[in-house]
C-alpha positions in Angstrom: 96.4 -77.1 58.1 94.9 -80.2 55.8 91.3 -79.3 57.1 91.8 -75.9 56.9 93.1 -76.5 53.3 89.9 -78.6 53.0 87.6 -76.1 54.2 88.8 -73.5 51.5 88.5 -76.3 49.1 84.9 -77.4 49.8 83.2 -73.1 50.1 85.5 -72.2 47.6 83.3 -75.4 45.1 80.1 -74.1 46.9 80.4 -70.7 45.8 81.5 -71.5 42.1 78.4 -73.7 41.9 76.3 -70.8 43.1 77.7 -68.6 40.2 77.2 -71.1 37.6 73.4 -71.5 38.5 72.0 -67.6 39.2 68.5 -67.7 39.5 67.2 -64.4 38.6 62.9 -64.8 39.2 60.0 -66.8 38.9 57.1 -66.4 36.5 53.7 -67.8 36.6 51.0 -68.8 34.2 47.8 -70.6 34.2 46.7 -72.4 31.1 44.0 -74.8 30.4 45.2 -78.2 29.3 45.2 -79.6 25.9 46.2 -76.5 24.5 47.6 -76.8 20.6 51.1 -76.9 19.6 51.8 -73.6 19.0 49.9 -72.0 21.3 50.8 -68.7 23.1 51.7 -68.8 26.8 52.2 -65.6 27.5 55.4 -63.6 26.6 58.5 -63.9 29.0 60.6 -61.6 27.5 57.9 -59.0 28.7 57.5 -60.8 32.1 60.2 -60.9 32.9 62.2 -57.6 31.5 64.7 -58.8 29.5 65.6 -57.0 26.1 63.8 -58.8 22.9 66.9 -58.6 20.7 69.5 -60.4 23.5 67.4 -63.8 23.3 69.2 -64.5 20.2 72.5 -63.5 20.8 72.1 -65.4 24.6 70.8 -68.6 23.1 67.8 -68.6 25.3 65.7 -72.2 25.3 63.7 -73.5 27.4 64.7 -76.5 29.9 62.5 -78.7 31.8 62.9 -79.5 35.8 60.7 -82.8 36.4 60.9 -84.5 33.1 62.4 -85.3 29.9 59.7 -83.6 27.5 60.3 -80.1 26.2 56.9 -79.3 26.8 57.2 -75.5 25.9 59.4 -73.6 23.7 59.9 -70.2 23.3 60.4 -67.8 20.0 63.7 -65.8 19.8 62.5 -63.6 17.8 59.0 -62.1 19.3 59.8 -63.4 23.3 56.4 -65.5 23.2 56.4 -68.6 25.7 54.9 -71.4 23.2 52.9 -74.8 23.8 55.7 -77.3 22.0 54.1 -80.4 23.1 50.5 -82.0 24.2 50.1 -81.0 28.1 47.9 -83.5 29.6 47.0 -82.6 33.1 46.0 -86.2 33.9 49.0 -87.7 32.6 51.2 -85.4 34.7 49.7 -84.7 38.1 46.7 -87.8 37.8 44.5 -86.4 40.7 45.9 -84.7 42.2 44.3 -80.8 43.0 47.3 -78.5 41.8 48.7 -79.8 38.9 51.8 -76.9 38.3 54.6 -77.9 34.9 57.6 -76.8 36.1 60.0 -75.1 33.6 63.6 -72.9 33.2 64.9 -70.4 30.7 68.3 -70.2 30.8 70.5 -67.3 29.2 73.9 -67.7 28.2 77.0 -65.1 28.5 76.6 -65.1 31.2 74.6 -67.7 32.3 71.4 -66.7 33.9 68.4 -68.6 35.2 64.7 -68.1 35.3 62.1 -70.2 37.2 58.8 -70.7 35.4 55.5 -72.4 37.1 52.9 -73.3 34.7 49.8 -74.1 36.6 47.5 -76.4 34.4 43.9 -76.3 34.8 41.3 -79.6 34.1 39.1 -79.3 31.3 36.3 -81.5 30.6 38.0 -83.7 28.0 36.7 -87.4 29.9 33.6 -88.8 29.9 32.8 -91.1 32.7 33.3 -95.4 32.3 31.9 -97.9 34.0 34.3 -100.8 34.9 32.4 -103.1 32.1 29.7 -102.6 29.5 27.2 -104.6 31.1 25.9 -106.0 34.5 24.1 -109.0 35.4 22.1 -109.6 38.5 20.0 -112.1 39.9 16.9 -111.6 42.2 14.6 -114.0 43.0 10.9 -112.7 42.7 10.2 -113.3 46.3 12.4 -110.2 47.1 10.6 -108.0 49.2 9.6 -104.5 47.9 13.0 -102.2 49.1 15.4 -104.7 48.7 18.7 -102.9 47.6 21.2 -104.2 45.4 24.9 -102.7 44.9 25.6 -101.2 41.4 29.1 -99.5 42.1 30.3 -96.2 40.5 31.9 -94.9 37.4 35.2 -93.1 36.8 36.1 -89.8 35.8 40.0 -89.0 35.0 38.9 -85.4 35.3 38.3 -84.1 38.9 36.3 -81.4 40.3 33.1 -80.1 38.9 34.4 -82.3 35.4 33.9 -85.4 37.5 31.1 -87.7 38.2 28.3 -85.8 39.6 25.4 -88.2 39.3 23.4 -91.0 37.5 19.9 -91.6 36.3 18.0 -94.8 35.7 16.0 -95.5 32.4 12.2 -95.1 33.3 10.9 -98.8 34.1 7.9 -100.2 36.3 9.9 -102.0 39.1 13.4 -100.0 40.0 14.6 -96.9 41.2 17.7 -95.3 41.9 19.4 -94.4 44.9 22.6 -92.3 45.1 24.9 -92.1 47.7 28.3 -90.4 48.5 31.6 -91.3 49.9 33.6 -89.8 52.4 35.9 -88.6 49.8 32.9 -87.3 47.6 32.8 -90.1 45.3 29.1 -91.1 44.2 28.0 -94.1 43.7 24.6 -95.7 43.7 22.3 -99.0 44.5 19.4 -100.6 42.3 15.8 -100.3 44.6 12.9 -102.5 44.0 10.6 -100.2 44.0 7.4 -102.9 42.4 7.5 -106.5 43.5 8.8 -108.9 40.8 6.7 -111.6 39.0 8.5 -114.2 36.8 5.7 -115.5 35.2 5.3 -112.0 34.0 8.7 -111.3 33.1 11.7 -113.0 33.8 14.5 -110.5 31.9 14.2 -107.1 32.5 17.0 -104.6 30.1 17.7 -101.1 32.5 20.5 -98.4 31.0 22.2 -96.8 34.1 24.0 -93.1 32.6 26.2 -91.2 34.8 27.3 -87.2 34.4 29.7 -84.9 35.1 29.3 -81.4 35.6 31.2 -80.1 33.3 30.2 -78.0 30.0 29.6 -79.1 27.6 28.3 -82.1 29.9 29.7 -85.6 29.1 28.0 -88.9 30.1 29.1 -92.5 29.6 26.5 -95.8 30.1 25.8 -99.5 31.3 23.3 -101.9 30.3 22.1 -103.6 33.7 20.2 -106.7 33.1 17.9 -108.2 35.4 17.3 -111.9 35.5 14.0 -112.8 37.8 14.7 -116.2 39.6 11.8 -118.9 40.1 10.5 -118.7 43.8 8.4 -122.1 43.6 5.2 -119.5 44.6 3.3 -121.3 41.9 2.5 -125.4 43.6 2.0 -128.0 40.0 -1.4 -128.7 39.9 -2.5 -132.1 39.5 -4.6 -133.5 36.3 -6.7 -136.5 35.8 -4.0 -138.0 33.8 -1.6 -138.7 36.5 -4.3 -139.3 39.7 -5.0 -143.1 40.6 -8.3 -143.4 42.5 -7.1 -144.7 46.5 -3.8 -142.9 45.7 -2.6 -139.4 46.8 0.2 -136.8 45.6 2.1 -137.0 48.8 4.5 -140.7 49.3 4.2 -142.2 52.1 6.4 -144.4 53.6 5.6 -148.7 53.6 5.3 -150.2 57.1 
């Protein structure tokens, strides 16, 4: 009798729950991200068939299902969805390749319930970065002609075509650039000696490495690579008059 009494108890909870919380539909929109306060969405009262003059009177609003920001509002009086704060598709979904804002309208008298999905598309608001503002690297002027040396990659917060897409090398007389790609896609790229180095010559070399994103309009970002040429002993000290003694040569020899 007690579980029975239970039982009654726990469907009879179940089914007021299910009253208080009547879904009615879902409604989808896709929107670029960024878009100004303000902004129109699209107009749910339309969507979704509900009369214009009723918003009012039901106290209609806009509730959010992941997170504490109103990002979206919606006016009583025309039925327009609005952009009520800044909708950053990298702050909420990082990157990840669906990036959908989840959202409610709820009705009152009586209580009624509509899904909304607001997918949020990537615009090219991010320009690639480097991890620092400068490299330094060392090669000695023996390396051979080929030699590769690692430069790493730069990061884009956008993703798809508004990501890194490639790099160039500032025109010079001993590198060139080679680019390679990840499993994942990523690019990034090595410094090739393309002309042997000579430190007598030149013993600091200044390159500017630019990577690009395929986005429009195209942004870019830059590092300043420089090149230190180390000694390689190639050139022997010559000797002078100065410091040769007749019956003596360079070379020390041991005494017996």
């Amino acid at each position: 009798m007690e579980l029975n009494r239970f039982a009654l108890q726990y469907y009879g909870l179940a089914f007021v729950v299910f009253v208080l919380r009547p879904i009615s539909g879902d409604v989808s929109y896709s929107i670029p991200e960024e878009m100004k306060r303000g902004s129109v969405i699209g107009n749910i009262a339309k969507d979704l068939g509900l009369d214009l003059g009723g918003l009012s009177a039901r106290k209609a609003r806009i509730d959010t299902e992941d997170d504490n920001v109103n990002y979206c509002g919606v006016n009583l009086n025309t039925g327009d969805l609005l952009v009520q704060e800044r909708i950053d598709r990298e702050g909420l979904c990082e990157k990840r390749a669906s990036c959908i804002l989840k959202q409610e309208l709820v009705l009152e008298n009586p209580l009624e319930l509509h899904r909304i999905n607001i997918r949020v598309q990537d615009i090219n608001d991010n320009s690639p970065q480097f991890k620092e503002e400068s490299v330094k690297i060392e090669i000695r002027e023996s390396a051979d002609k080929g030699a590769r040396f690692l430069l790493g990659e730069a990061h884009d917060e956008d993703i798809g075509e508004n990501a890194v897409q490639g790099y160039s090398l500032q025109q010079n007389d001993h590198f060139k650039l080679n680019v390679n790609a990840k499993s994942g896609g990523r690019k990034y790229c090595e410094l090739v000696l393309d002309k042997e180095l000579d430190r007598e010559d030149k013993k600091d070399i200044m390159l500017l490495l630019t990577a690009f994103d395929g986005g429009s309009p195209q942004r870019s970002g830059t590092v300043a690579i420089h090149v230190t040429v180390l000694d390689a002993n190639d050139n022997e000290p010559m000797a002078t008059k100065s410091n040769v003694h007749p019956g003596h040569n360079c070379i020390n020899t041991p005494h017996l």
